[in-house]
C-alpha positions in Angstrom: -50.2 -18.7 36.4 -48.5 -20.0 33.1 -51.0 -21.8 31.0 -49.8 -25.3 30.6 -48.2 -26.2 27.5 -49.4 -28.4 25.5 -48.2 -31.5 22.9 -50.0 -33.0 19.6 -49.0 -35.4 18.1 -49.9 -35.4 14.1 -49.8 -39.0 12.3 -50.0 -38.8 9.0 -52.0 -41.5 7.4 -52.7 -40.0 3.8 -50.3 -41.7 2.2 -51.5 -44.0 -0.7 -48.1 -46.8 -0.5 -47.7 -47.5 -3.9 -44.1 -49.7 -3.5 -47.0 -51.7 -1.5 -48.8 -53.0 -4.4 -51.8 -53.7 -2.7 -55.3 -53.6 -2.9 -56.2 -51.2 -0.1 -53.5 -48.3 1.6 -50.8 -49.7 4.2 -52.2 -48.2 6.7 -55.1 -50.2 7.1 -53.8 -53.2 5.8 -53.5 -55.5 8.7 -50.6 -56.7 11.0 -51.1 -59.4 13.9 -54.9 -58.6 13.6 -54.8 -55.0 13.6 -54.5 -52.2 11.0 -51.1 -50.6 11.1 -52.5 -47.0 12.1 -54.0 -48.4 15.0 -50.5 -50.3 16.3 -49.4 -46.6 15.6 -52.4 -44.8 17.5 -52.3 -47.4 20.3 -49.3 -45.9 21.5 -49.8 -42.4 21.0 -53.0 -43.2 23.0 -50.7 -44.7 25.5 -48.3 -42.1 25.7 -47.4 -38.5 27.6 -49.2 -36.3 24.8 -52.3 -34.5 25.2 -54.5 -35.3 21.8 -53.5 -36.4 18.5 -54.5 -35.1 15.3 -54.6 -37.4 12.1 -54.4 -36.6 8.5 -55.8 -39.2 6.2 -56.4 -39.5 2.3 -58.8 -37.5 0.8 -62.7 -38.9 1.5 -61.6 -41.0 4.3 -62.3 -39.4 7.1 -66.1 -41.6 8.0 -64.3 -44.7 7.5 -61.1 -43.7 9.7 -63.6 -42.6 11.9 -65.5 -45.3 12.2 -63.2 -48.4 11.6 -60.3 -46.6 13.5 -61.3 -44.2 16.0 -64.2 -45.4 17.3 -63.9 -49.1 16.5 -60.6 -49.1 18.9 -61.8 -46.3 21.1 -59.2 -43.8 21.1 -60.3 -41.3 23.3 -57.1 -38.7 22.5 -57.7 -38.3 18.5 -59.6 -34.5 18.6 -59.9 -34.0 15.0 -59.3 -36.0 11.6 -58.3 -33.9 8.8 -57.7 -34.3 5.0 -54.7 -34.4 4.0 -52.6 -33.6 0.3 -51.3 -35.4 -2.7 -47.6 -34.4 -0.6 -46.5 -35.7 2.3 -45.6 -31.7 3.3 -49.2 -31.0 2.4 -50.6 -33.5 4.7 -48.4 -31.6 7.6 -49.5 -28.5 6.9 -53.1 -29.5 6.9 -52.4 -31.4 10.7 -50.2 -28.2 11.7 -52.9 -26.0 10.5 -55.2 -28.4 12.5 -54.0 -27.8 15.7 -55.2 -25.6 18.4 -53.8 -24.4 21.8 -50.4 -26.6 21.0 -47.3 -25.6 21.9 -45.1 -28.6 20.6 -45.8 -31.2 17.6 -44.8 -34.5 17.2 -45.2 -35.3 13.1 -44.8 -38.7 12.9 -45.5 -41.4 9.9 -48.4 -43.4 10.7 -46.4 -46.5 8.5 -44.1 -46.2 11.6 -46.3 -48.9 13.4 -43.2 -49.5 16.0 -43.1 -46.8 17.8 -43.4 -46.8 21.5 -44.6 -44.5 24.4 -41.2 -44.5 26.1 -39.6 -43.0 22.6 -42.3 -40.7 22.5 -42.1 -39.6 26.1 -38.2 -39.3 25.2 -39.6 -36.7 22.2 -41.7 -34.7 24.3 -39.0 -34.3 27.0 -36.5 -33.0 24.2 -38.7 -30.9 22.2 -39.1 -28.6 25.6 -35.4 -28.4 26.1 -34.3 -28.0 21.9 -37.4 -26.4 20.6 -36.8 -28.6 17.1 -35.2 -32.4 18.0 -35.7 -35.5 15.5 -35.9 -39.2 16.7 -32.8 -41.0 14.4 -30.5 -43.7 14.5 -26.6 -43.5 13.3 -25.9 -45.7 9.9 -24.6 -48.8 10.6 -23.7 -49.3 6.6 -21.0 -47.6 4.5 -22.9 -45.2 2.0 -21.9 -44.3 -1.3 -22.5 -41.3 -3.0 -22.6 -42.2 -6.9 -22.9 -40.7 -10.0 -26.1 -40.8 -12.8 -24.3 -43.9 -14.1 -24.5 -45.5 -10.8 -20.6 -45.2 -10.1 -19.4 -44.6 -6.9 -17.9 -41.3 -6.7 -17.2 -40.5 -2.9 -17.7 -42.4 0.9 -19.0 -40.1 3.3 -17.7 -40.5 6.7 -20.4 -42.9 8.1 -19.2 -41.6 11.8 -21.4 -38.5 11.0 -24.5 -40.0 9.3 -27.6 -40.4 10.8 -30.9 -42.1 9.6 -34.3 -40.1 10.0 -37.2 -41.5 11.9 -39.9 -39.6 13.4 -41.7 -38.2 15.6 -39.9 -34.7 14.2 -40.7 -32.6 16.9 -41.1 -29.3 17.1 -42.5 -25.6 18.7 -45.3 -25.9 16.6 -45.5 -21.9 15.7 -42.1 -22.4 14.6 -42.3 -25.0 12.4 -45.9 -24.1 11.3 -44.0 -20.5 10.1 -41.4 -22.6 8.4 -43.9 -24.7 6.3 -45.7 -21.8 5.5 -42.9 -20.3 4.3 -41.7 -23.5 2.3 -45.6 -23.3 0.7 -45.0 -19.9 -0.3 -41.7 -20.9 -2.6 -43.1 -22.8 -4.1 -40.5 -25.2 -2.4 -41.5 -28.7 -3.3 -37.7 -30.5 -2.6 -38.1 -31.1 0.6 -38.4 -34.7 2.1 -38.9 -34.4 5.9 -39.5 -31.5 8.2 -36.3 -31.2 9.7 -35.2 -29.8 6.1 -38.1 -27.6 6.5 -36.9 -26.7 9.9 -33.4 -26.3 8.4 -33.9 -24.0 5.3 -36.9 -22.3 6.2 -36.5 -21.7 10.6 -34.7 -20.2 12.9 -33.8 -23.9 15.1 -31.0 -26.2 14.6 -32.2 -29.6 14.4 -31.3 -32.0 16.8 -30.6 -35.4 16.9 -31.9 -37.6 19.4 -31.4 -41.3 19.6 -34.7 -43.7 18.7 -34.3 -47.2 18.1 -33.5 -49.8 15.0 -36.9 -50.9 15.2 -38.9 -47.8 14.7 -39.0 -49.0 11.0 -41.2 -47.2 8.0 -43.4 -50.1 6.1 -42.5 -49.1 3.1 -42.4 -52.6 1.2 -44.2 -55.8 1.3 -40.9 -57.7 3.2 -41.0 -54.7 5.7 -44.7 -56.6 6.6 -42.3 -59.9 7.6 -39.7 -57.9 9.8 -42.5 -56.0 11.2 -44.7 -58.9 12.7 -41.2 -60.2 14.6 -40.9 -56.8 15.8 -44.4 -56.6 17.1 -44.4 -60.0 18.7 -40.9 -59.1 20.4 -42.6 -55.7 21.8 -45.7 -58.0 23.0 -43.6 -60.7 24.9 -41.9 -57.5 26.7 -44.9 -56.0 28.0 -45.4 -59.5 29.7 
């Protein structure tokens, strides 16, 4: 009998959100009543994997435990780990993390939008491609510009896609890869498909998310986020 396979999913909530300028990290600054990690988690929770991992700052892990985890009873988080100064550090740590996984879903716990259906979509991909990333095509022309600011080239937008997460990969695979990457002393890259790219064996592919599976990156991303949540709320009705 095959042992069943099985699917993490590792949020990464080390991140200290600078562009923010707040007082305390973004991801337990509070939207509609709740921290953003735990709008994250709450789907996760809700969703087709079988445990999450998640990375947090460095000498956070009692108060994630206690004012995340068990405060909101998530029953799937396994372990809480410490993550780096990097974002790739923090995924290292969470792939390093996981046990008896056969496919990983990194995701950015500032992506508080997320849904179970999108990540049900990632888990079904991820067994068919091996290494798939949730994304959206560019609605915007893009310039490519020199130091000076001027434009120098227009990419075709037809062939441009935006990054989201989850990234999802075989998690040996893309474990390898980072190790790898750690090894070079590589320190360029900016999201594990480019890990994936440069340092596997998979093509990456693209799967479709949604517009709303935004990043809080910036204090008007708050705003837009609220209408997004109350939108997702009145659907579930």
């Amino acid at each position: 009998m095959k042992n069943k396979t099985r699917t993490a999913a590792i949020v990464l909530a080390a991140g200290k959100g600078s562009r923010m300028h707040m007082d305390i990290q973004k991801q337990y600054a509070e939207i509609l009543g709740r921290p953003v990690i735990a709008h994250t988690l709450d789907s996760f929770e809700a969703s087709e994997v079988d445990e999450i991992i998640l990375v947090v700052g460095e000498g956070e892990i009692p108060f994630a435990r206690e004012q995340i985890v068990e405060r909101f009873g998530y029953k799937k988080v396994s372990r809480i780990v410490t993550g780096g100064k990097e974002r790739y550090e923090s995924v290292y740590e969470g792939l390093c993390a996981a046990q008896d996984i056969t496919y990983a879903l990194i995701h950015d716990g500032a992506r508080a939008f997320i849904t179970p259906e999108l990540i049900a979509q990632c888990i079904r991909d991820v067994k068919r491609y091996d290494a798939c990333v949730m994304a959206v095509p560019v609605k915007d022309t893009i310039k490519i510009v020199d130091e000076e600011q001027y434009s120098i080239s227009t990419p075709d937008r037809s062939v441009m896609w935006q990054m989201q997460t989850p990234q999802c990969f075989r998690l040996s695979e893309i474990r390898e890869a980072y190790r790898q990457m750690l090894e070079n002393g590589d320190t360029t890259m900016t999201d594990d498909a480019m890990v994936m790219e440069k340092y596997g064996s998979r093509r990456v592919k693209m799967i479709m998310g949604s517009y709303e599976n935004i990043k809080l990156t910036t204090p008007g991303d708050f705003i837009l986020g609220e209408a997004i949540l109350q939108n997702m709320k009145k659907q579930e009705r």
